[in-house]
C-alpha positions as CSV (number, residue, x, y, z in Angstrom):
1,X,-98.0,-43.0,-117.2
2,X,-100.6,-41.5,-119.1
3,X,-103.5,-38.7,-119.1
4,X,-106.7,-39.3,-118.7
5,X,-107.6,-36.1,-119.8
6,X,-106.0,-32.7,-119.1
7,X,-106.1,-32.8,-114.9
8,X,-105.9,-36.3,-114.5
9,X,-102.8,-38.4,-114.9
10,X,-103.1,-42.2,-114.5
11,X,-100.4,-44.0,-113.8
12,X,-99.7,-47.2,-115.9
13,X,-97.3,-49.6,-114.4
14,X,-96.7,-53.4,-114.1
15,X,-96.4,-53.0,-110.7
16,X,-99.7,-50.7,-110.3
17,X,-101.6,-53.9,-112.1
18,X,-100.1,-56.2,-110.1
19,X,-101.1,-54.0,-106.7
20,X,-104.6,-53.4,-108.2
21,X,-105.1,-57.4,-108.7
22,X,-104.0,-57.9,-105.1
23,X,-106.4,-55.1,-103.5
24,X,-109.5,-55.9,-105.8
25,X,-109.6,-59.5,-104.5
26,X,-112.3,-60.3,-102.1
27,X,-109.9,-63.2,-101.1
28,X,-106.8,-61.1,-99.8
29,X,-106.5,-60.6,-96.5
30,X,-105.5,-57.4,-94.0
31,X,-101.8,-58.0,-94.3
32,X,-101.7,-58.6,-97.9
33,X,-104.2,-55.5,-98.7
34,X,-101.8,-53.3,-96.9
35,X,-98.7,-54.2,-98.5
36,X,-100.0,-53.5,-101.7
37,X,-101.9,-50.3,-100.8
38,X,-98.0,-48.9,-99.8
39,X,-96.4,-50.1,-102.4
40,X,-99.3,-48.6,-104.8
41,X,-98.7,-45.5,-102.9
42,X,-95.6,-45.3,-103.6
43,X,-95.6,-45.6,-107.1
44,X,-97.9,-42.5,-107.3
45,X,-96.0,-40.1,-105.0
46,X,-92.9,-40.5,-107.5
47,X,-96.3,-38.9,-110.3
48,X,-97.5,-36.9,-108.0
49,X,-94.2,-35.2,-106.1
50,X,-92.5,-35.1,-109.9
51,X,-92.4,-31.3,-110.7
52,X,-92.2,-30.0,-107.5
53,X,-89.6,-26.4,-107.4
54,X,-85.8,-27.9,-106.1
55,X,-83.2,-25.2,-105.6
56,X,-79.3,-25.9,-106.1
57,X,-77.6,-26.4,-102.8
58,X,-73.5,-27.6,-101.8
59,X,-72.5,-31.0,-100.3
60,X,-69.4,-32.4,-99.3
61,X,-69.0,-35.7,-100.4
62,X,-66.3,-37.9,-99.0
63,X,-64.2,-37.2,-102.1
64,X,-65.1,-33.5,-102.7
65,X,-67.4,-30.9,-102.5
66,X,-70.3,-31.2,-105.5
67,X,-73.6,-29.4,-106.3
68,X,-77.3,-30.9,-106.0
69,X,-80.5,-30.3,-106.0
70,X,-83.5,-30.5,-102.6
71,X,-86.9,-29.8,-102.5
72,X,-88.5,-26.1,-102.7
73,X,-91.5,-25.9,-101.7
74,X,-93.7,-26.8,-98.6
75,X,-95.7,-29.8,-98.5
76,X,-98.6,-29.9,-96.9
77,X,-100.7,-33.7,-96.8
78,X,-104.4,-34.0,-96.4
79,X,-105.4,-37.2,-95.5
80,X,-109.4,-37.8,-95.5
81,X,-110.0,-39.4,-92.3
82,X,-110.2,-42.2,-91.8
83,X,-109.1,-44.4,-95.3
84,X,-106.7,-41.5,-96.4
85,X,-104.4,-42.7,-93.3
86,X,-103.3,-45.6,-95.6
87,X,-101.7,-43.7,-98.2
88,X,-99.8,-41.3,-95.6
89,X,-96.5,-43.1,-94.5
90,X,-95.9,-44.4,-98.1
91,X,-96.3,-40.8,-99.8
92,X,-94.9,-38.2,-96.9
93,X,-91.5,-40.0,-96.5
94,X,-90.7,-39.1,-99.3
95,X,-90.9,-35.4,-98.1
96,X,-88.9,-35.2,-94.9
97,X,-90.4,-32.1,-92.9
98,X,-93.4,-32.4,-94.8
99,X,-96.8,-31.0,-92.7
100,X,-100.0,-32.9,-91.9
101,X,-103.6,-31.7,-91.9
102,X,-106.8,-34.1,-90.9
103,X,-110.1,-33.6,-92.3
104,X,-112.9,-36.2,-91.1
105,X,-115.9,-36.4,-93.2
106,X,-118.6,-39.6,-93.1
107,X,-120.6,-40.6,-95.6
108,X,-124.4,-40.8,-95.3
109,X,-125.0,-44.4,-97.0
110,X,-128.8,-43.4,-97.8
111,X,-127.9,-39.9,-99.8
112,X,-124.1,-40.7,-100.4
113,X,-123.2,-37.0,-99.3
114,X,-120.3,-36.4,-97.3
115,X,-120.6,-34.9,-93.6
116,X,-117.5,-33.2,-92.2
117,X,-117.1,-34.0,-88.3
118,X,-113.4,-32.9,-88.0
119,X,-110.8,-30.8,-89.0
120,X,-107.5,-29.7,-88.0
121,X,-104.8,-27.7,-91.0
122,X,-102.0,-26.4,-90.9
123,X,-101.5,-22.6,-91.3
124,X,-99.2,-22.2,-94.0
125,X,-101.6,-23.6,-97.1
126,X,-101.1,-20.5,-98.9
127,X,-97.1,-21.1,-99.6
128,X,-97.2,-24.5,-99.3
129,X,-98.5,-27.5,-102.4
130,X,-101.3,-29.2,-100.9
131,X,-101.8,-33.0,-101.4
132,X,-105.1,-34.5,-100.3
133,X,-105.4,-38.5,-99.7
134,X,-108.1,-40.0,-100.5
135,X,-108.1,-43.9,-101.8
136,X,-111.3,-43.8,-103.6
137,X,-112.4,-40.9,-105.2
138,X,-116.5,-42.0,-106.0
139,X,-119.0,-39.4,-106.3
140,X,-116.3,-37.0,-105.4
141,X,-118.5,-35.6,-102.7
142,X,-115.3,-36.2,-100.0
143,X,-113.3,-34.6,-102.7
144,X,-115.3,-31.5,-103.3
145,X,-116.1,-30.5,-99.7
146,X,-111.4,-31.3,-98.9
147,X,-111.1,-29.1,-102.0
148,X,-113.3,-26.2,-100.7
149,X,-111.9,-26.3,-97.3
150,X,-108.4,-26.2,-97.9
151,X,-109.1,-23.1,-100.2
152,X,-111.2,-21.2,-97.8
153,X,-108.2,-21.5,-95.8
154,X,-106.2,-20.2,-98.5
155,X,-104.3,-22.9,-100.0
156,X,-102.7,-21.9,-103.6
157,X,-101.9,-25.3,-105.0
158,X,-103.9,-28.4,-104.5
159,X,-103.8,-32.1,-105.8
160,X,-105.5,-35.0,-105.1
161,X,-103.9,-38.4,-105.0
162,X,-106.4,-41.4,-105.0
163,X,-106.0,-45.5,-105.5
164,X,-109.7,-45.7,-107.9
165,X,-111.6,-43.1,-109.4
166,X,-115.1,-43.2,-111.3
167,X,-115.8,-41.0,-114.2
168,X,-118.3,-39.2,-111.9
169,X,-116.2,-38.1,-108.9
170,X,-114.0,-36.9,-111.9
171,X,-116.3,-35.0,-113.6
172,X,-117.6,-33.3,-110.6
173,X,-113.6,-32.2,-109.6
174,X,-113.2,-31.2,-113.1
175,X,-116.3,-29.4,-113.5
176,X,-116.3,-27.3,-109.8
177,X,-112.3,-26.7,-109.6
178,X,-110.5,-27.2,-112.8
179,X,-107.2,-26.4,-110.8
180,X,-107.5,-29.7,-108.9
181,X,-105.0,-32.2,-110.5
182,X,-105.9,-35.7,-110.0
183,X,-103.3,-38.5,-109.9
184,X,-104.8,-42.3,-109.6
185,X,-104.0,-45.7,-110.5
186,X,-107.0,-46.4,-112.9
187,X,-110.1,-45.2,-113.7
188,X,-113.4,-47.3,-113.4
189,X,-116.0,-48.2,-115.1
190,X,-118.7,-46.1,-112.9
191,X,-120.7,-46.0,-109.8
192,X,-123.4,-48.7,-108.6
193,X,-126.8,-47.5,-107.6
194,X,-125.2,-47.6,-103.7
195,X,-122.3,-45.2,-105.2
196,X,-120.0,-47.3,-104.9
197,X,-117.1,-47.8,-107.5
198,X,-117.6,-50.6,-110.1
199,X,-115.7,-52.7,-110.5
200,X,-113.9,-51.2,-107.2
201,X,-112.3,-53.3,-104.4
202,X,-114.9,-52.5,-101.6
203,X,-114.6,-50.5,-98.5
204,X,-110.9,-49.4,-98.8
205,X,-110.8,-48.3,-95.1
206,X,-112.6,-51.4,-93.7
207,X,-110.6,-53.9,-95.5
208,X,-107.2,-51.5,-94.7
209,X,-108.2,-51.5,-90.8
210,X,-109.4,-55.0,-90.7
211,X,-113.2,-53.7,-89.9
212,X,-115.4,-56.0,-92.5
């Protein structure tokens, strides 16, 4: 693992490079695309859940009684609808009782800005750490508008968790809420004149979902 700069950790791992070949292929297909995507996933949740608050509780073994350590805190995922469903299973089950909210937001193609047409959150943001989903974090338009919701509905702690990232959608985070940590796989080289990620791996959703 290493830092990309002071809020962004990317995660360096034989098995990330291997996942990354697999999903960057214009060759792979549905099946294969979402195998990797898990297991990529669940490579960063072990970066991104890492220094999350346990307390000390008691458990009888079937030799004797021992102490341990469990989770402390509420967790509260974020998926961006509809490509941030991908990365859900892998990273909640790591986080039994966890909480789920949805926000939907679509992408004008012409002006790349991000349109919300859903939303639905759960109420306890303010005690709980909140981890938004989001595969492909470009322009960070998606990013920005999650971000701003979640904290006008008074959520304390908030991470993003992405697959890609450009420099740009980065910069923008960085720039607008310093308090966001990012966790990714890799960083790009940039954005295209369509804002899309160079090199990249396409439409994460439509080759997740089987819609090219």
């Amino acid at each position: 693992m290493s830092a990309a700069g002071e809020l962004v950790t990317v995660v360096n791992h034989p098995l990330v490079d291997n996942s990354l070949v697999a999903l960057r292929d214009v060759n792979t297909g549905t099946d294969t695309f979402r195998r990797h995507a898990r297991l990529l996933t669940l490579i960063l949740a072990f970066h991104v859940l890492e220094d999350l608050p346990t307390r000390e509780v008691s458990v009888r073994t079937p030799l004797e009684d021992m102490r341990g350590h469990v989770i402390d805190r509420n967790v509260i995922f974020v998926p961006v609808l509809r490509a941030g469903l991908a990365m859900l299973d892998a990273m909640s089950d790591f986080v039994p009782g966890s909480k789920v909210g949805f926000v939907g937001l679509e992408r004008d193609e012409t002006t790349a800005i991000a349109h919300s047409y859903y939303q639905k959150l759960p109420a306890q943001l303010a005690e709980a750490e909140a981890i938004i989903l989001d595969p492909m974090l470009a322009t960070g338009g998606s990013a920005l508008a999650t971000v701003e919701l979640l904290k006008q509905n008074r959520a304390g702690s908030i991470r993003l968790a992405c697959v890609l990232a450009a420099p740009e959608g980065i910069g923008l985070l960085n720039e607008r809420h310093p308090d966001v940590r990012i966790f990714t796989a890799v960083v790009d080289r940039g954005l295209n004149d369509r804002k899309f990620i160079l090199p990249g791996l396409g439409d994460f959703g439509d080759r997740y979902f089987g819609t090219t």
